[in-house]
N, C-alpha and C positions, 0 to 999 in steps of 0.2 A: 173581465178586464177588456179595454178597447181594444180592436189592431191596432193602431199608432199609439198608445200608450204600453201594451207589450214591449214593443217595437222599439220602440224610446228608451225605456229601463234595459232590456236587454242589449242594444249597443252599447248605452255607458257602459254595462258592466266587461261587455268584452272587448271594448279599445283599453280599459288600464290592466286588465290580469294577464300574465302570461299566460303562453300557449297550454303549458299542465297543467294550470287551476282552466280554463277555458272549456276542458272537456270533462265536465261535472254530470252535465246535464246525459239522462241514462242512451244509450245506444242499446236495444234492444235484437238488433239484427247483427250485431256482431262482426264478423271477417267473411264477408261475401266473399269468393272464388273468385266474379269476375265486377267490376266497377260498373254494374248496369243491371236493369232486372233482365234476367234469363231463366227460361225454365226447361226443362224434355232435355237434358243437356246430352250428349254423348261426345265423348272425351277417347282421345286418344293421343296416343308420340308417334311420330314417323318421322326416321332418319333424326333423330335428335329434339325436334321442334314437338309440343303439346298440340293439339287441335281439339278447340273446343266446340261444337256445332251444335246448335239448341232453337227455342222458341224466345223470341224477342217479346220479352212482356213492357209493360208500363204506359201502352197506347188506350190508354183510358173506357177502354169500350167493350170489356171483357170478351166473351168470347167470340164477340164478333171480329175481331179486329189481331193484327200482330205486327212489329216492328217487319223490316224486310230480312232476307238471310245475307247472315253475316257469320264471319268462322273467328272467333276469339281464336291466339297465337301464341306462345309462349315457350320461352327457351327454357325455365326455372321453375317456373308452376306457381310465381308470384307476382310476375310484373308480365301484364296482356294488352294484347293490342287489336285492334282491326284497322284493315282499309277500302272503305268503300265493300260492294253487293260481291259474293264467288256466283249467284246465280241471276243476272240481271231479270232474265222473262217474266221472275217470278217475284222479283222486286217490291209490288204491287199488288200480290196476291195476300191471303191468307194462309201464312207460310211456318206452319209446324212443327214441330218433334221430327225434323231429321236423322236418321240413322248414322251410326259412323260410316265414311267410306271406306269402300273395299275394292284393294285393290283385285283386279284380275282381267285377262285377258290383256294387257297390256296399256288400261285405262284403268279410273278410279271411277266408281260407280254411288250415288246417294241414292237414299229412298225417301223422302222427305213426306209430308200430308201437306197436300196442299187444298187450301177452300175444302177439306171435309176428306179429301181422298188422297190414296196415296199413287207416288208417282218415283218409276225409275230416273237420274240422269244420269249425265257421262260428263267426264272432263279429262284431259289430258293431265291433270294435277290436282293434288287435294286443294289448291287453293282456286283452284276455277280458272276460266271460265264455267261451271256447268249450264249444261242444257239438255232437254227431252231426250231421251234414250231413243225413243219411237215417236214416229209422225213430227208437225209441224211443233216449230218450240214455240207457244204462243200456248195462250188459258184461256177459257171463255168458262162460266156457269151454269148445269152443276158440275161437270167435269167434262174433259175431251177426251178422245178415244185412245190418247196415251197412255193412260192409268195402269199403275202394275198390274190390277188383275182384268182379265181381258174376257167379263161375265157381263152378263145383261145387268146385274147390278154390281161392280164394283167397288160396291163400299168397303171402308176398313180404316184405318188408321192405325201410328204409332210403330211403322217397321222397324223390323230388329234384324240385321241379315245376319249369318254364322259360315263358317268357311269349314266345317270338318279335317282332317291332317289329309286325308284322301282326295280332298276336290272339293267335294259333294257341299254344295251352297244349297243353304234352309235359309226360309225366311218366316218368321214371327210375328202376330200382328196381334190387335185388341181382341178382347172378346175368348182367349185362347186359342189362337187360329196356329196353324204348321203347319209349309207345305215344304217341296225342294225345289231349289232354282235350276232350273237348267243354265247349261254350260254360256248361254249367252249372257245371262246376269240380271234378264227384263223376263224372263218367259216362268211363268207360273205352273209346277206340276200339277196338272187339273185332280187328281191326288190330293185333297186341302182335307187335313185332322182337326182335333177338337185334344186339347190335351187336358185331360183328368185332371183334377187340385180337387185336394179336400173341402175348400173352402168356395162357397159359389156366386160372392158376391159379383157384381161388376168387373168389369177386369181392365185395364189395359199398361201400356209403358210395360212392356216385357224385356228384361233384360233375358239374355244367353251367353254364356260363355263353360268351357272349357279345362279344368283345371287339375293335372294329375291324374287323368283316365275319364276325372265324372265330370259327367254333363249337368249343368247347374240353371233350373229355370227356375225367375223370379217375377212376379206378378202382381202387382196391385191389387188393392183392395180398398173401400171407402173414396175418401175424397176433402179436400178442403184440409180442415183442422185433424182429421180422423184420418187422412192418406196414411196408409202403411203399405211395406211388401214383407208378401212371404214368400216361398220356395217349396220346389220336390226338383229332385235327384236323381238322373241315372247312370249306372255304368254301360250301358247297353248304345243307345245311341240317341240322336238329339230328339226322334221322334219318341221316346219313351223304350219300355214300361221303366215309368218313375217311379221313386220309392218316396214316402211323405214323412219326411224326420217329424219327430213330434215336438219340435221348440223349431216352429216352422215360421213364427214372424220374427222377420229381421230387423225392421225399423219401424217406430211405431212413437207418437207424442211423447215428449221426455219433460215434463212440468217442470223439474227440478231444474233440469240443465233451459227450459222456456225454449225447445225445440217442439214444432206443431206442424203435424202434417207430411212425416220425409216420405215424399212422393214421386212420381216419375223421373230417373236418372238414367245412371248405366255403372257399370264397373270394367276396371280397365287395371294394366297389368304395365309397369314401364317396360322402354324394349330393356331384353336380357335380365328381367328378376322375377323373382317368384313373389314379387309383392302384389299384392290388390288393393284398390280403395272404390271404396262406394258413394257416389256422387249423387246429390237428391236433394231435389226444387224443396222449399217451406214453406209451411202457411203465409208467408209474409203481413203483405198491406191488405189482404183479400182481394178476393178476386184474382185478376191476372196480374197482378202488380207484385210478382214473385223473385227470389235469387236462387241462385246454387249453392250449396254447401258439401267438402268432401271429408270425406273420416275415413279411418284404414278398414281392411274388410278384414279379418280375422277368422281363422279356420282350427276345429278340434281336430286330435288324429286322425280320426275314422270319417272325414273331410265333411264331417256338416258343418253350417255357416254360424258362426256365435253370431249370436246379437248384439247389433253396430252401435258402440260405445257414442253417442250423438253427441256435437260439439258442436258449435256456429261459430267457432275459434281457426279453422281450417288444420291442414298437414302442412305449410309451411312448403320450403323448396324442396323440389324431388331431384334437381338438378343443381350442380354448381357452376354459378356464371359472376365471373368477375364484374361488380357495376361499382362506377363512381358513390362515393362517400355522399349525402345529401345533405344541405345546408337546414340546420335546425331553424326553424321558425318561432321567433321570439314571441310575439303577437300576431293575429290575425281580426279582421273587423270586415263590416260589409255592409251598402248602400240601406242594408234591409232586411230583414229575417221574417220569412213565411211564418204564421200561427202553426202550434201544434198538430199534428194531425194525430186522433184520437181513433185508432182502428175497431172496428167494434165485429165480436164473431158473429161465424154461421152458423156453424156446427158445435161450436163447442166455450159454453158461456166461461170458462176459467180462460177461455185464450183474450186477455185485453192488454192493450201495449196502444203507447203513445209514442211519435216519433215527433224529436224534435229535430229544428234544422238551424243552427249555432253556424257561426262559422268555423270554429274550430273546428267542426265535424270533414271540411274540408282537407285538413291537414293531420289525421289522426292516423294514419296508415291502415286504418278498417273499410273493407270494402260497401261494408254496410251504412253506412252511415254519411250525411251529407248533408251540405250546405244549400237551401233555396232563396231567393229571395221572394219580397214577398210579391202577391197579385199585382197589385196596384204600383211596382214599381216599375217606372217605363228608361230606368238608366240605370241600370243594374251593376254592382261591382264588387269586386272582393279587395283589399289589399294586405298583403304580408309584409311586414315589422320583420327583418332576421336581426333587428337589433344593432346592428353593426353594420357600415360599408361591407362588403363585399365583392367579389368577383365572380358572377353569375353567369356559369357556363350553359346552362339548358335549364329550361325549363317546361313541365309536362303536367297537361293540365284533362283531367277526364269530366269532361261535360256529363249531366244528367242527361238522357233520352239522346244518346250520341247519333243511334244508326236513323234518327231526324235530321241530323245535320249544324254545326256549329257556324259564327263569326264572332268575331270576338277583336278585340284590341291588347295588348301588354303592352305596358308604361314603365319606366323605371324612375327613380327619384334616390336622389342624396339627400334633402329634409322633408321631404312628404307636402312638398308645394311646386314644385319644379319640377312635370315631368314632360320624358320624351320616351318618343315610340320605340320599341326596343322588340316586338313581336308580333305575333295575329296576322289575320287576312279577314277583305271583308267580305270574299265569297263566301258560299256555304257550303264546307265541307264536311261531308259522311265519314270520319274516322274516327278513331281514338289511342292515345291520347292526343293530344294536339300539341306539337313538340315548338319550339324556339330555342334558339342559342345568342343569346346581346352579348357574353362576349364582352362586357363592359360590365364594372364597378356599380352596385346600385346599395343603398341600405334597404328601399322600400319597392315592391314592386304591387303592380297593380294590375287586374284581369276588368276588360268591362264588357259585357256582352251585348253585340247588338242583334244576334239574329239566334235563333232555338230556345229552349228551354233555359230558363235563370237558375241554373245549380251547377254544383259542381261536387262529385262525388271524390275524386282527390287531386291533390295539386303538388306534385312533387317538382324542388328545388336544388339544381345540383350546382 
């Protein structure tokens, strides 16, 4: 079939169906975490607030290439936000699997890869500023003489820091590396281990944590559609001697549930519970064009790790926060609908999945899923039917490929012929969502993009 014959058939049919019959067409990536591709994700709460801090995927150029850093935000563990770069220098850079930060000494400290290496900074707050821990905060290629480990060669990726109840900061890296940090938080014990696993594939995205006396290290294995992790155990201390439960993988392709690849995450514990959940990037679109998904982490008595029940469905709030009621969306339509995108595997020929891009997929409350318009259209637009006049207090709108940057217009209309400006700006701003309050009566409202990427992954209406 043609693009504009696609194109054609598909708007008729979704300017006359309501928005329930409008989401027919399959979503195969389900309830993303957060409204963008991210991957390497590490997750944490502090003082009340979520902090999500990860690998900005979807910049087209696998692994040459990464969005900039940016710390997704979250009161509820459902509705996230950013604004603008926590580490400007590195803005520009090739900007990696960040560690959560940790607090100590009186500062918050990240360990981020950056361009291939890893690298300490500091910031007064988890939400940044951050910059270079040591020497000048500036990058040049293949790396500068800031880099955590301070050897003639340097290399490593995927830090994992750990805080023992005593003090004592270890840090974790690819490949099974563990050393300890000294008390400054940048100085590497020349002291660097090798930690034993049964298993001897490839290794990296090391999680550590903590839990009831054992120390719990989890490690990678394969890649792509084949990502899994598994674990070994000690009571002893972070540096080992580990014990190797024998149902030692924990997340691994789930065909049934069309989960592929639960690869690089972390697990994380809200403040004051004894709950865990386990967070980990998906085969997605291939390549780097990855999300996050979290499921609960589940423990036997005798504290080995069951194997993580895999869901693209999410946990839902971990937090209760009072929000406005949202104005249900009667109909949705749009300038344009992008052709299917037919993913085809690497590793593993049973993994195939088409994504379509409807506009309903804008207003479905799934993170996964999303509205593009298509190549060729150079005046791009969405408009939502709530069916009814209304009184339209806010509205929040999550661009595809946000931390590029948005401009956009919002329109309001009483017959869907008469409108005025009711929202947008036509700089370009690095945030999400990109909020408006008109404040004014509309039945139909309209989004039209003039600047970033023509999609939009969701569009909520309060």
């Amino acid at each position: 079939m043609k693009k504009s014959l696609f194109t054609s058939l598909m708007l008729g049919i979704l300017i006359s169906e309501p928005i329930t019959a409008q989401t027919g067409a399959d979503n195969p990536f389900g309830n993303a975490l957060i409204p963008d591709m991210i991957a390497d994700a590490s997750i944490q709460e502090i003082n009340g607030t979520f902090y999500c801090y990860a690998t900005t995927d979807g910049y087209g150029r696998g692994l040459e290439t990464s969005g900039p850093p940016v710390v997704w935000k979250s009161k509820d563990f459902v509705h996230w936000s950013f604004d603008g770069t926590y580490f400007p220098s590195a803005a520009k850079e090739k900007y990696w699997a960040p560690s959560k930060v940790v607090a100590a000494n009186g500062k918050y400290y990240i360990y981020p890869t950056i361009n291939g290496y890893m690298y300490p900074a500091v910031a007064d707050s988890p939400d940044g500023p951050f910059r270079l821990a040591r020497g000048k905060d500036e990058f040049h290629k293949p790396f500068t003489t800031s880099t955590l480990l301070q050897t003639e060669d340097p290399g490593g990726i995927d830090a994992e820091v750990f805080i023992d109840d005593d003090g004592q900061a270890y840090v974790f890296w690819g490949r099974r590396h563990v050393a300890k940090l000294n008390k400054d938080m940048i100085t590497v014990d020349s002291d660097i281990q090798m930690i034993s696993t049964p298993r001897k594939e490839y290794s990296e995205g090391p999680i550590f944590f903590k839990r009831q006396g054992i120390y719990y290290y989890l490690y990678t294995i394969g890649g792509d559609e084949k990502y899994q992790y598994a674990y070994v155990m000690s009571k002893v201390s972070p540096m080992g001697p580990f014990e190797f439960p024998k149902q030692d993988i924990i997340s691994t392709t789930d065909y049934k549930k069309g989960v592929f690849g639960p690869g690089h995450g972390c697990v994380f514990s809200p403040e004051g519970t004894d709950d865990y959940y386990f967070a980990y990037l998906e085969f997605g679109r291939r390549s780097t064009n990855r999300q996050t998904y979290v499921n609960r982490l589940e423990f036997n008595e005798d504290g080995t790790i069951r194997p993580v029940e895999l869901t693209l469905e999410g946990v839902g709030a971990l937090r209760k926060v009072k929000r406005e009621k949202k104005i249900k969306i009667d109909t949705i339509y749009a300038s344009s609908i992008a052709e299917p995108l037919h993913i085809k595997p690497m590793k593993d020929t049973l993994c195939r999945r088409t994504e379509y891009f409807v506009p309903a997929f804008a207003a479905d409350g799934a993170n996964g899923s999303r509205w593009m318009a298509a190549d060729r259209d150079n005046e791009s637009w969405i408009v939502a039917d709530l069916g009814t006049t209304r009184k339209v207090r806010r509205s929040e709108v999550y661009f595809v490929r946000p931390t590029a940057g948005h401009a956009y217009l919002l329109e309001g209309s009483s017959d869907g012929k008469v409108w005025e400006a009711c929202g947008g700006h036509e700089d370009i701003r690095i945030q999400s969502p990109h909020t408006d309050a008109p404040g004014k009566k509309y039945r139909y409202l309209r989004i039209k993009i003039s600047e970033g990427v023509k999609g939009i992954w969701e569009w909520n209406i309060y």
